[in-house]
C-alpha positions in Angstrom: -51.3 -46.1 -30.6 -49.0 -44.9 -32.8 -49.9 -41.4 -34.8 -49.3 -41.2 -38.6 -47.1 -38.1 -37.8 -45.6 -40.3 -35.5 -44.8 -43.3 -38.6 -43.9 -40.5 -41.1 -41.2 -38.8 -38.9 -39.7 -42.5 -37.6 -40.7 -42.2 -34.1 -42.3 -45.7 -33.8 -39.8 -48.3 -31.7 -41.6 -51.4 -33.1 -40.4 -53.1 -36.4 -36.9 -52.7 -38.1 -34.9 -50.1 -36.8 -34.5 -46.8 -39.0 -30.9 -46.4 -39.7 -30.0 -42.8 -38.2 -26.8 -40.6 -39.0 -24.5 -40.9 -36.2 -24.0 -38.4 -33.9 -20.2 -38.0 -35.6 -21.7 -38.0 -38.9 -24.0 -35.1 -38.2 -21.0 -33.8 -36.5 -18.6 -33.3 -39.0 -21.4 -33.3 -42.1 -18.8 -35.0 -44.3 -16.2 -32.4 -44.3 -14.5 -32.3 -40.4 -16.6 -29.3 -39.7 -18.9 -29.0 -36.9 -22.7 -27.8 -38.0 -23.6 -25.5 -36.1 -26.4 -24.0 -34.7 -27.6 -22.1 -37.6 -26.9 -24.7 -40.3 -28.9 -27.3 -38.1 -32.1 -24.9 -37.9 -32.0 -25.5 -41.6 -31.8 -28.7 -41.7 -35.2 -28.2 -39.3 -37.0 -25.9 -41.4 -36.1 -27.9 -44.6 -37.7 -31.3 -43.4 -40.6 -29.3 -42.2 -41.2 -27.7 -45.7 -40.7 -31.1 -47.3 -43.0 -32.5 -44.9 -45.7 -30.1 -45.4 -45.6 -30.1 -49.5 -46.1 -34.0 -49.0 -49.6 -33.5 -47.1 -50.6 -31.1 -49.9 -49.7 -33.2 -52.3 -51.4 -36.0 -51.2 -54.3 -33.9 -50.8 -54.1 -31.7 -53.8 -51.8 -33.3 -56.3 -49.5 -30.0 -56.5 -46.8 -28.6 -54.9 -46.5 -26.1 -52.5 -44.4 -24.1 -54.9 -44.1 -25.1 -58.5 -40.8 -27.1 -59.4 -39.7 -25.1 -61.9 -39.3 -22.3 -59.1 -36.0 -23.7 -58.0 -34.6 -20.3 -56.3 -38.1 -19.8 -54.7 -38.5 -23.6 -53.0 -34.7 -23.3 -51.5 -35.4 -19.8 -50.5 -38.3 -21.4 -48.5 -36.9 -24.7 -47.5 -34.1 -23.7 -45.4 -35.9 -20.1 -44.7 -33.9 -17.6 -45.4 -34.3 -14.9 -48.2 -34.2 -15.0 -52.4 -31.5 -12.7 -52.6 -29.7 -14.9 -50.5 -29.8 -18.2 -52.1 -28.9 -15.7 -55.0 -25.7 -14.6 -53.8 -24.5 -17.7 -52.3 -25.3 -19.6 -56.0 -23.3 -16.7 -58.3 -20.8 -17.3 -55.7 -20.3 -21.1 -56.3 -20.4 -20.4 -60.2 -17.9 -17.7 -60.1 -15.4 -19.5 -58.1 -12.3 -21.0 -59.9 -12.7 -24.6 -58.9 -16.0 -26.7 -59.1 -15.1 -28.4 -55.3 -14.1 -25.2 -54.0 -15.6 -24.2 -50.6 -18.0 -21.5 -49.8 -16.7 -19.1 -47.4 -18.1 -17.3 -44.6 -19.5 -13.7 -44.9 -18.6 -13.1 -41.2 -15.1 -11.8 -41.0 -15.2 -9.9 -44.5 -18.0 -8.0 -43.1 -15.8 -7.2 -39.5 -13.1 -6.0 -42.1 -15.4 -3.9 -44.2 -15.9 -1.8 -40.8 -11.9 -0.8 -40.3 -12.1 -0.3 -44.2 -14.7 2.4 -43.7 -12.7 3.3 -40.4 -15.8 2.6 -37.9 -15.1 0.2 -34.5 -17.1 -2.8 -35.0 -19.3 -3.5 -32.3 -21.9 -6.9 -31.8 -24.5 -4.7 -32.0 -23.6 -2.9 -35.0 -22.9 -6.3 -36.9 -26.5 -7.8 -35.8 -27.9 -5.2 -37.3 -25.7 -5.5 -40.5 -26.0 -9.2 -40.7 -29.6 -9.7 -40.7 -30.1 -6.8 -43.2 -28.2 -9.0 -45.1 -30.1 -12.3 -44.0 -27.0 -13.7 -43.5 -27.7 -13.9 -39.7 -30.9 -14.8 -37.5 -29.3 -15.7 -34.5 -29.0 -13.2 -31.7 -26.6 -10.8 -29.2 -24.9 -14.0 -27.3 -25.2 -16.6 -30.6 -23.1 -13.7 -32.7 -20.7 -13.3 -30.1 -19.6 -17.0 -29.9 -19.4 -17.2 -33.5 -17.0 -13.5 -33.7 -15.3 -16.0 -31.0 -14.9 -19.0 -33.0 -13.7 -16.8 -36.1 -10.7 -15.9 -34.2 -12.0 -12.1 -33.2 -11.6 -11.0 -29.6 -12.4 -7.1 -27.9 -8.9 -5.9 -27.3 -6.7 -3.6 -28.0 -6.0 -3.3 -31.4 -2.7 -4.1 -33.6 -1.8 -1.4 -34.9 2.0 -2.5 -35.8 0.3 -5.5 -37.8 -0.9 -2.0 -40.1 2.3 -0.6 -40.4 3.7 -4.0 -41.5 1.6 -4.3 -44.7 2.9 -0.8 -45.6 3.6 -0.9 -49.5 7.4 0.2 -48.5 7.0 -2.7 -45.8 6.2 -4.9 -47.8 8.7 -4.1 -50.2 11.5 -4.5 -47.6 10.0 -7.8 -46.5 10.1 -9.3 -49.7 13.7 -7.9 -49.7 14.5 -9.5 -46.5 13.3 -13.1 -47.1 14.9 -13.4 -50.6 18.2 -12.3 -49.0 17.9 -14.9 -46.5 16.3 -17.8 -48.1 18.9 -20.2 -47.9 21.4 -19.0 -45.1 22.2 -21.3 -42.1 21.1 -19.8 -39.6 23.1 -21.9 -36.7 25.8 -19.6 -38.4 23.9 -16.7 -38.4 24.6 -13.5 -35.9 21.9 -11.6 -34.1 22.5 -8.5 -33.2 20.2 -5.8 -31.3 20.1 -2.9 -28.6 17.5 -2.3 -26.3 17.0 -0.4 -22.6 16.4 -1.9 -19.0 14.7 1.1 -16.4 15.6 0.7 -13.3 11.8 0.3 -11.4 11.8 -2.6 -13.9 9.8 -5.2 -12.3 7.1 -7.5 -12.5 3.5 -6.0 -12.3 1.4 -9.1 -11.5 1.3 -11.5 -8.7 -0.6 -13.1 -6.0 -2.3 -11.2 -4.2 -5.6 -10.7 -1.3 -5.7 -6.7 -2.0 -4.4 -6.2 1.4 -1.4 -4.4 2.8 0.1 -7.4 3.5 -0.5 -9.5 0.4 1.2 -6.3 -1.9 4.8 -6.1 -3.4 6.4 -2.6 -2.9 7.3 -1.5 -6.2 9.0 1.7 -7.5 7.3 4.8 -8.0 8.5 6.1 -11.5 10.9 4.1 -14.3 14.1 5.9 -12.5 17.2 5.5 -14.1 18.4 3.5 -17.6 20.8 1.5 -18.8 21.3 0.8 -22.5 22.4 -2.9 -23.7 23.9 -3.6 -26.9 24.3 -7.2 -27.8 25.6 -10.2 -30.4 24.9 -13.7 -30.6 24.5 -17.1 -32.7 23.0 -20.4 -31.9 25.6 -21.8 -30.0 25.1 -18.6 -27.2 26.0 -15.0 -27.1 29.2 -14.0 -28.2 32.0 -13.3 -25.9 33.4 -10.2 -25.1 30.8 -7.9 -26.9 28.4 -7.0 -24.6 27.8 -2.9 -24.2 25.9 -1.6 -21.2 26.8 2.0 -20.2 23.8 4.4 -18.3 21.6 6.5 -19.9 22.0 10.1 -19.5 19.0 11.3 -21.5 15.0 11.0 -21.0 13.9 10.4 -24.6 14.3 8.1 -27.4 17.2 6.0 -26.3 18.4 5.7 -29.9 19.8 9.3 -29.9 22.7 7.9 -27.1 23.1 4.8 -29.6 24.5 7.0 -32.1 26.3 6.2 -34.9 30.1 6.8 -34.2 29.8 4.8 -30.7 27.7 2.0 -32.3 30.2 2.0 -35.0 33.4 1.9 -32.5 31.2 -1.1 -31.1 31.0 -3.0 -34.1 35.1 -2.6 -35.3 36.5 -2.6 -32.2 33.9 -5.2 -30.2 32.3 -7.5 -32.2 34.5 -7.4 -35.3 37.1 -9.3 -33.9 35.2 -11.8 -32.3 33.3 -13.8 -34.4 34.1 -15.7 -37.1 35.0 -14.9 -40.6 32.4 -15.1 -43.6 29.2 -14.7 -41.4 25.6 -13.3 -41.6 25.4 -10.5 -39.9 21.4 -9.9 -38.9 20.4 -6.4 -37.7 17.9 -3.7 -37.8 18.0 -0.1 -39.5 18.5 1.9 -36.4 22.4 2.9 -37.2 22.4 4.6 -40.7 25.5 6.7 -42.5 24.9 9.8 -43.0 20.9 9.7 -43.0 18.7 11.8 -44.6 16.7 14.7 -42.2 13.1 14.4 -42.1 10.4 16.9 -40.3 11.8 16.0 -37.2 15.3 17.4 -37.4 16.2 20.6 -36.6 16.9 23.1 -39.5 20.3 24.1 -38.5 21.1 20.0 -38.8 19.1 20.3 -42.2 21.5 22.9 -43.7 24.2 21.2 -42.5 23.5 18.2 -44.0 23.1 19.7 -47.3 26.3 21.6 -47.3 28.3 18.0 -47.0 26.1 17.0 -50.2 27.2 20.1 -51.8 24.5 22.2 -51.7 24.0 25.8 -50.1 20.3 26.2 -49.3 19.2 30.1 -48.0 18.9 29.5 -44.7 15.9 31.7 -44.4 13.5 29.2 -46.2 11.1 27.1 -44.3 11.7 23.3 -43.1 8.9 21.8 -46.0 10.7 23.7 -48.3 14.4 22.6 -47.2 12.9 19.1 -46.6 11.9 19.1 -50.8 15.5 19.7 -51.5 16.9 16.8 -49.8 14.1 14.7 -51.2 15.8 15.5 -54.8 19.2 14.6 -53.5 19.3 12.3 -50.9 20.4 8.7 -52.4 17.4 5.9 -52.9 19.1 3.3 -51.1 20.3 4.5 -47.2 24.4 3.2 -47.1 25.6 2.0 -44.0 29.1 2.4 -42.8 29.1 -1.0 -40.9 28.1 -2.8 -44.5 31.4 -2.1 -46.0 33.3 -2.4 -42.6 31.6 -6.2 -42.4 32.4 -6.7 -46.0 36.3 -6.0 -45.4 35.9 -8.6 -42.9 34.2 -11.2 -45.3 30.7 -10.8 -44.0 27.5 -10.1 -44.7 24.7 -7.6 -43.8 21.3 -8.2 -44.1 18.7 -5.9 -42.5 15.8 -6.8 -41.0 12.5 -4.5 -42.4 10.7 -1.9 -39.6 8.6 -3.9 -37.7 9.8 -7.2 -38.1 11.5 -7.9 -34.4 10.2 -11.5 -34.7 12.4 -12.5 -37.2 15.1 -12.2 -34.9 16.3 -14.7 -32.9 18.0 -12.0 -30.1 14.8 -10.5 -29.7 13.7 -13.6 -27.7 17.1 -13.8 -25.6 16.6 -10.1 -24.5 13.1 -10.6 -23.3 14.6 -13.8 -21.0 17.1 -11.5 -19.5 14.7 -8.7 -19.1 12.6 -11.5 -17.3 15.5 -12.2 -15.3 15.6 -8.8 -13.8 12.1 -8.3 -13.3 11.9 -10.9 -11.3 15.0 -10.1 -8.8 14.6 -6.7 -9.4 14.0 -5.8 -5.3 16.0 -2.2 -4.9 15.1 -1.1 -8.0 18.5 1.0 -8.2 21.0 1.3 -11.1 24.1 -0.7 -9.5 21.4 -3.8 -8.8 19.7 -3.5 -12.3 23.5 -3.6 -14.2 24.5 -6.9 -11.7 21.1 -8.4 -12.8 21.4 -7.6 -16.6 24.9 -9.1 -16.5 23.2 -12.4 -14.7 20.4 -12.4 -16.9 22.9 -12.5 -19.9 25.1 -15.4 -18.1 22.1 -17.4 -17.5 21.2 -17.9 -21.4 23.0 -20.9 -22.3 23.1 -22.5 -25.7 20.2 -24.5 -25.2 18.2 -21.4 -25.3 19.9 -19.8 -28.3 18.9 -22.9 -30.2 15.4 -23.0 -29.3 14.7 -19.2 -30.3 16.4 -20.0 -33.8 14.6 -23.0 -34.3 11.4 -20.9 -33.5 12.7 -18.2 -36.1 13.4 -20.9 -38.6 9.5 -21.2 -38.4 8.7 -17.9 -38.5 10.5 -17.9 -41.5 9.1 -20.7 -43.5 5.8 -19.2 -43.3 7.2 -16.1 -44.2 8.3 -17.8 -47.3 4.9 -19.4 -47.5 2.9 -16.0 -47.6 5.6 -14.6 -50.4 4.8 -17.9 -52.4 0.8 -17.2 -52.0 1.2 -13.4 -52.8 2.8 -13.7 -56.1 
């Protein structure tokens, strides 16, 4: 026998059928989103309030909050707090557009923790969230929706901070207007980087035995330093550079200017193509500035070629403030003017901004390449390899990494759009 609860909440099978959303319907809720967990406890808690006032107003004529108490009866409908419903309402009227979409407090309140400069933990956002009532779930539910909002624990960017930089910025902006518009299958890439000698692959299969391991090298060893050009139809011929590092640090001190300069006139100057677009980083500069890093005597010496004779027995801050006042507010760059004599063009990629080069790609295939053959891990096999790598990238690569830096750039232009 059937219960009245029963006929109230359609449970019956006798009679018509009750038309019931579909399982897609309740799915996507009209807008191609999933409701989840919490939204559907809502959905619970509101029929159950509705279906409660309804036996009290059968029984006692009134309500089980007054209509007029609109902020009140949602508050307790969907059971969550006052303050709440009020935040989420004042954000609907305050938005620009009347069909404008709420968003979710969940990833401004991950931000407001690296704002303040504190690692965000689950725990510590529980606690934060349901303070707020904006959260009732618990450890595991808030952890698969960090998930879903695209969070995960590892190791932080921190070259994604250094790229929104003001001065970043500045240079990106910079950068895309300069090359909005260039073909890029005419473009030419250009880029150093290093190969070590124990270079080699660190994962593989493996049953922790003896056996089942890969001898590998004990330190980095030796280094050889690879200077590069090329354009979507392969690398260019004739300019590579790969000589051995003598040095332990920063690899950019042997890159120095005059040899990467002889490289570019005597190399790659005269084997490319007139009126080009010449794409390269910052790392070869005329003349640059000193900063707190370079030794005094290369200070003073750099302020006697801009004509000025500092006292030698002042500190490095206070020499450092006189070549602030002097130094010029654009950095010149002798290969500009050389590329210019030849009818091309220079434009600079900003710091930080290797994937808006197409080389960058290429290099990391060739590094592959010696990675995996790498099995003496001694300077004479590492320089055959890096030549092999280099002979193994065909134009069918070249093309894809452009077209994939064609993409890159579009959404670069996108962002630029959105930001003014």
């Amino acid at each position: 026998m059937r219960t009245n609860i029963q006929k109230r909440k359609g449970l019956h099978q006798r009679g018509r059928p009750r038309i019931h959303p579909s399982r897609e319907s309740l799915r996507t809720a009209g807008h191609g989103v999933s409701i989840r967990s919490q939204g559907r406890e809502m959905i619970i808690a509101a029929r159950n309030f509705f279906e409660k006032e309804d036996e009290k107003i059968r029984q006692t004529n009134t309500p089980l909050i007054p209509f007029t108490q609109i902020q009140q009866r949602t508050a307790a409908a969907l059971g969550v707090s006052k303050n709440t419903v009020w935040r989420v309402t004042l954000e609907k009227f305050n938005s620009p557009e009347e069909s404008s979409k709420l968003s979710t407090p969940g990833k401004k309140r991950v931000y407001d923790y690296y704002i303040r400069r504190e690692h965000p933990t689950v725990k510590k956002l529980l606690v934060s969230l349901r303070e707020c009532d904006l959260f009732s779930g618990g450890y595991s539910s808030l952890y698969k929706v960090l998930h879903n909002l695209g969070f995960e624990y590892k190791r932080i960017n921190v070259r994604k901070l250094l790229m929104e930089r003001g001065d970043i910025v500045t240079l990106r902006c910079t950068f895309l207007k300069n090359i909005h518009g260039v073909n890029l299958q005419e473009v030419v890439w250009l880029d150093e980087t290093w190969v070590n000698a124990g270079h080699t692959r660190t994962k593989g299969w493996s049953d922790d035995t003896v056996k089942g391991s890969m001898p590998g090298p004990t330190g980095k060893g030796g280094r050889f330093i690879v200077l590069h050009a090329g354009t979507s139809h392969g690398f260019v011929g004739g300019v590579l550079l790969l000589f051995k590092s003598k040095k332990t640090v920063d690899y950019h001190e042997e890159m120095d200017h005059d040899r990467f300069c002889r490289w570019f006139k005597e190399q790659l100057m005269p084997n490319i193509e007139e009126k080009r677009v010449i794409v390269m980083d910052n790392a070869v500069q005329v003349d640059k500035a000193p900063n707190l890093a370079t030794r005094k005597e290369e200070m003073l010496n750099w302020l006697v070629r801009h004509g000025v004779q500092a006292d030698p027995t002042l500190p490095k801050g206070a020499l450092l403030g006189i070549v602030k006042d002097i130094k010029p507010r654009t950095p010149t760059y002798y290969v500009d003017e050389l590329a210019k004599q030849h009818g091309h063009q220079v434009i600079r990629l900003p710091p930080y901004h290797c994937h808006y080069s197409a080389i960058e790609l290429l290099r990391s295939q060739v590094k592959g390449h010696v990675a995996a053959n790498n099995k003496t891990f001694s300077l004479r096999e590492v320089e055959k390899l890096i030549v092999e790598g280099v002979e193994k990238v065909d134009a069918e690569d070249w093309k894809k990494a452009v077209a994939h830096i064609e993409k890159e750039l579009k959404e670069g232009f996108r962002e630029r759009k959105c930001a003014r």
